[in-house]
C-alpha positions as CSV (number, residue, x, y, z in Angstrom):
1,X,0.0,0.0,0.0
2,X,2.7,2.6,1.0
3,X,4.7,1.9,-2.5
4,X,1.0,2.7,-5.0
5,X,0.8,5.5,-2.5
6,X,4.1,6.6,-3.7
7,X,4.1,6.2,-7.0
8,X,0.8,7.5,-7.4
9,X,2.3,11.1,-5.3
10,X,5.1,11.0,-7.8
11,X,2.8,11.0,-10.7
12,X,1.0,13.3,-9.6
13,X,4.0,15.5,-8.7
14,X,5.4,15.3,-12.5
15,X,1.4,15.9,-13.4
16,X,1.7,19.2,-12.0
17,X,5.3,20.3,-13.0
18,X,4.0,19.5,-16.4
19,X,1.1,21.9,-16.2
20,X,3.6,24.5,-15.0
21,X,5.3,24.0,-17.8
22,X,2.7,24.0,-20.3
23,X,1.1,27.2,-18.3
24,X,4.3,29.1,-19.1
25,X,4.1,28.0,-22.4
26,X,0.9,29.3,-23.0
27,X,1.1,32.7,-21.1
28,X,4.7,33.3,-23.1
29,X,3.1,33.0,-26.4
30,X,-0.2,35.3,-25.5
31,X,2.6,37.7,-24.9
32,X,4.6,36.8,-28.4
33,X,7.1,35.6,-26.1
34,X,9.4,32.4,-26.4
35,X,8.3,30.2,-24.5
36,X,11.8,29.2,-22.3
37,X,11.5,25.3,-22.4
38,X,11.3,25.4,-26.6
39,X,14.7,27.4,-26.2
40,X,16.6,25.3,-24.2
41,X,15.4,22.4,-26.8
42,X,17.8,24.2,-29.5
43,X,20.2,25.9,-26.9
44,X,18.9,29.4,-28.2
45,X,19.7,32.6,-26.7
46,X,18.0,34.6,-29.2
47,X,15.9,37.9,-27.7
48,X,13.3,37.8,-31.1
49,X,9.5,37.8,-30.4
50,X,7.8,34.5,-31.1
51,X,6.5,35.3,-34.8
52,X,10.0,36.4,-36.0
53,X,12.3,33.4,-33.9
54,X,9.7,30.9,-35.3
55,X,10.3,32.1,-39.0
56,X,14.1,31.5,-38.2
57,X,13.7,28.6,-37.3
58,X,11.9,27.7,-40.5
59,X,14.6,29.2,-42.4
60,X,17.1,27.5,-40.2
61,X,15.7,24.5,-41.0
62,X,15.3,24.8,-44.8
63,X,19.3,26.0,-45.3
64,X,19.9,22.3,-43.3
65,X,17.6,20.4,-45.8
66,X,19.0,21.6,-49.1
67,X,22.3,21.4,-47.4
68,X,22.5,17.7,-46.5
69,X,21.1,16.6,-50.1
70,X,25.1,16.2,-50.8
71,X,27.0,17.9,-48.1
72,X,29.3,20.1,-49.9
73,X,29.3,24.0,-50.3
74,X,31.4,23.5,-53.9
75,X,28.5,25.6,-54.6
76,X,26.9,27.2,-51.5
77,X,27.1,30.3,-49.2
78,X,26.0,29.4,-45.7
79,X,24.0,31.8,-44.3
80,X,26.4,31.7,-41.1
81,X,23.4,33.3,-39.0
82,X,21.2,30.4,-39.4
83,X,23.4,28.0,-38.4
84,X,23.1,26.2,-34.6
85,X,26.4,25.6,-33.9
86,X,28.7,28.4,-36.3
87,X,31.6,27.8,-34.7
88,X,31.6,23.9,-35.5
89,X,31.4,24.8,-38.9
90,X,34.1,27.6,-38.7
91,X,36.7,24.3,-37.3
92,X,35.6,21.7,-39.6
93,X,36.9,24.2,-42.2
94,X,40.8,24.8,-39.3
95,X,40.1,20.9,-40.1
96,X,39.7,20.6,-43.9
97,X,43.0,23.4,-44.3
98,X,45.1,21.7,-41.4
99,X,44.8,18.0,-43.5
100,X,45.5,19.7,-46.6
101,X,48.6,21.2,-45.9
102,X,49.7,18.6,-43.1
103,X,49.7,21.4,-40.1
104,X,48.7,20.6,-36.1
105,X,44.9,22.0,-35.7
106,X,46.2,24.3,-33.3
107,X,48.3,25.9,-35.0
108,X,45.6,26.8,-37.4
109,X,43.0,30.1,-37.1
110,X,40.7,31.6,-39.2
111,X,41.4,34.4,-41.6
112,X,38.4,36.6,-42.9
113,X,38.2,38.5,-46.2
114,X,35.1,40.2,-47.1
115,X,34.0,39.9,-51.1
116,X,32.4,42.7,-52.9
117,X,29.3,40.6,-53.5
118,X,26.4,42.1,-51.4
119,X,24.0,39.0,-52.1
120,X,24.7,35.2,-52.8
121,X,23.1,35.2,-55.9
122,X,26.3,37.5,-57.2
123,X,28.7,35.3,-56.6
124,X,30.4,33.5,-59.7
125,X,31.5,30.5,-58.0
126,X,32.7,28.9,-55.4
127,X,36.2,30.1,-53.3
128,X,39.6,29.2,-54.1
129,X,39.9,27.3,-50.3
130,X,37.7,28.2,-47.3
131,X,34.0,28.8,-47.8
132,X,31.8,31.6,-48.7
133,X,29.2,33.0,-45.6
134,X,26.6,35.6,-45.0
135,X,24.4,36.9,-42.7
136,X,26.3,38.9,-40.5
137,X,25.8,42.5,-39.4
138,X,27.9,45.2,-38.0
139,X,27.4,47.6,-34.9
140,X,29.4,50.5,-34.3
141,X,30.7,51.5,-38.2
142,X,29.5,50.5,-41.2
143,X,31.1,48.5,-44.6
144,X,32.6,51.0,-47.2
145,X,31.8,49.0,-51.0
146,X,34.4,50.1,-53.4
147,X,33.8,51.5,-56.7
148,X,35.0,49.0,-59.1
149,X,34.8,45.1,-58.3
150,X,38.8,44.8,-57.9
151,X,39.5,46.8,-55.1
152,X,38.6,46.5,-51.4
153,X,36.0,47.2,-49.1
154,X,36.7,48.8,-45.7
155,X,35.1,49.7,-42.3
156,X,33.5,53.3,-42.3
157,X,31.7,55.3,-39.8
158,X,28.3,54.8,-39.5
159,X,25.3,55.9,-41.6
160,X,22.9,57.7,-39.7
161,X,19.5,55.8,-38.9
162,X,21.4,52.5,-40.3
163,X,21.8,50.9,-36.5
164,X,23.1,47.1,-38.1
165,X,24.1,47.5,-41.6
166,X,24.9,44.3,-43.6
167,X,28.5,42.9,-44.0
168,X,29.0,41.4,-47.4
169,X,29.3,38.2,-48.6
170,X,32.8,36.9,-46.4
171,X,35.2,34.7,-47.3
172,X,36.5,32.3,-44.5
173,X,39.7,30.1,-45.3
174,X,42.1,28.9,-42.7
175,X,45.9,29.8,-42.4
176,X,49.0,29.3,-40.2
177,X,48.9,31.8,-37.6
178,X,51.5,33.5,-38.0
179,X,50.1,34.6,-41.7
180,X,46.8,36.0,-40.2
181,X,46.7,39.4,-41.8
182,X,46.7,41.9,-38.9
183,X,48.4,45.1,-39.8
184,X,45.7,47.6,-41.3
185,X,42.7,45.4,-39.8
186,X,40.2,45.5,-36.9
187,X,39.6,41.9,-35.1
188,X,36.2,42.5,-34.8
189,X,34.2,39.8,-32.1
190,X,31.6,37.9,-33.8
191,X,28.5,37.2,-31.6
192,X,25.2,35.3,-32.4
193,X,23.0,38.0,-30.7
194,X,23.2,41.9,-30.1
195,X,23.6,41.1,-26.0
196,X,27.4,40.0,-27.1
197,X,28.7,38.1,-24.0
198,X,28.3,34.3,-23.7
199,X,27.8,34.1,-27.4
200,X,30.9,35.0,-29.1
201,X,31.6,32.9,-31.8
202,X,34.9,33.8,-33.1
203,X,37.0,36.8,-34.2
204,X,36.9,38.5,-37.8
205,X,39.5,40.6,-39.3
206,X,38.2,43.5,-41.4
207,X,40.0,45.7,-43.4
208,X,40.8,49.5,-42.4
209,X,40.9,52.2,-44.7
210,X,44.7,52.7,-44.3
211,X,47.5,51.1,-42.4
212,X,47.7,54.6,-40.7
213,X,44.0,54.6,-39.6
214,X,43.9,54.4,-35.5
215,X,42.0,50.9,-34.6
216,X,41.6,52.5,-30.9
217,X,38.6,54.6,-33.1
218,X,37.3,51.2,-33.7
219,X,37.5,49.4,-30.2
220,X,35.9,53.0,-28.1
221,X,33.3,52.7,-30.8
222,X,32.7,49.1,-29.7
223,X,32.3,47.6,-33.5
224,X,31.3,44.3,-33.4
């Protein structure tokens, strides 16, 4: 009697932590919240409102579908900004480089150059080594597009009313570390939301407007 006694209390225990849950559930989405529990299902940290997080996740899930028809980005620009887990496709390409050219994984890091291609649908093919991303946006400056397609872009002050303007289409290829171009670039931190912090990916070099410009203009202004 005293062990259906207990099992019945512990049922009816996880009866009532499941209401909770779907209580919260509920109230969140009357207030086109996210509902916590569906966040911690895809480790998301991401401050949308329900309608808006809910159509990334569609897209999220579409860029995963045509991508695993064959698995290769010969073709493809990841939209970097949709992927779960960026940063474990940022080292399987420190993986792919390091085989190649017979170097230790650590002594690898990543190297960013951004293309003058402002949509995917410009680009004439795929890289020469590394892959081609997207989807990333800048706070604190803004991305100077050059004239002519052979010269280089290069971090600008910002626009007014332009609060996250759109980084280009960016190359990101793996090299040695000591050829990581540094001199006449920002490292600029790479987060997966605007609250920064715990969700820094990794670190992109952009390219300054001179070797002379001061990069200390760049770190006050907090350009991320």
């Amino acid at each position: 009697f005293f062990f259906f006694f207990f099992f019945q209390a512990e049922d009816g225990i996880r009866d009532v932590e499941r209401s909770r849950g779907l209580g919260d559930v509920y109230k969140r989405q009357l207030l086109e919240r996210v509902p916590g529990i569906w966040k911690e299902v895809i480790n998301s940290s991401s401050k949308k409102s329900l309608a808006v997080w809910l159509a990334n996740i569609n897209d999220r899930h579409k860029q995963l579908e045509k991508w695993s028809e064959n698995f290769t980005l010969d073709k493809e620009c990841l939209c970097i900004s949709l992927l779960f887990n960026p940063m474990a496709f940022l080292t399987a390409i420190m993986q792919v480089t390091a085989r190649q050219e017979k170097l230790p994984l650590d002594y690898m890091v990543l190297n960013t150059m951004v293309r003058n291609y402002l949509t995917p649908e410009e680009i004439p093919g795929p890289p020469e080594t590394g892959a081609y991303i997207y989807g990333m946006y800048l706070q604190g400056a803004s991305w100077k597009m050059p004239s002519d397609r052979k010269s280089e872009g290069y971090l600008a002050q910002m626009k007014p009313r332009e609060l996250s303007p759109v980084l280009p289409v960016v190359n990101v290829v793996s090299v040695p570390l000591d050829k990581k171009q540094k001199e006449g670039y920002y490292e600029c931190p790479v987060y997966t939301t605007t609250s920064r912090g715990s969700t820094y990916v990794f670190t992109a070099n952009l390219r300054m407007e001179s070797l002379e410009f001061n990069v200390n203009n760049w770190i006050l202004a907090g350009v991320a």
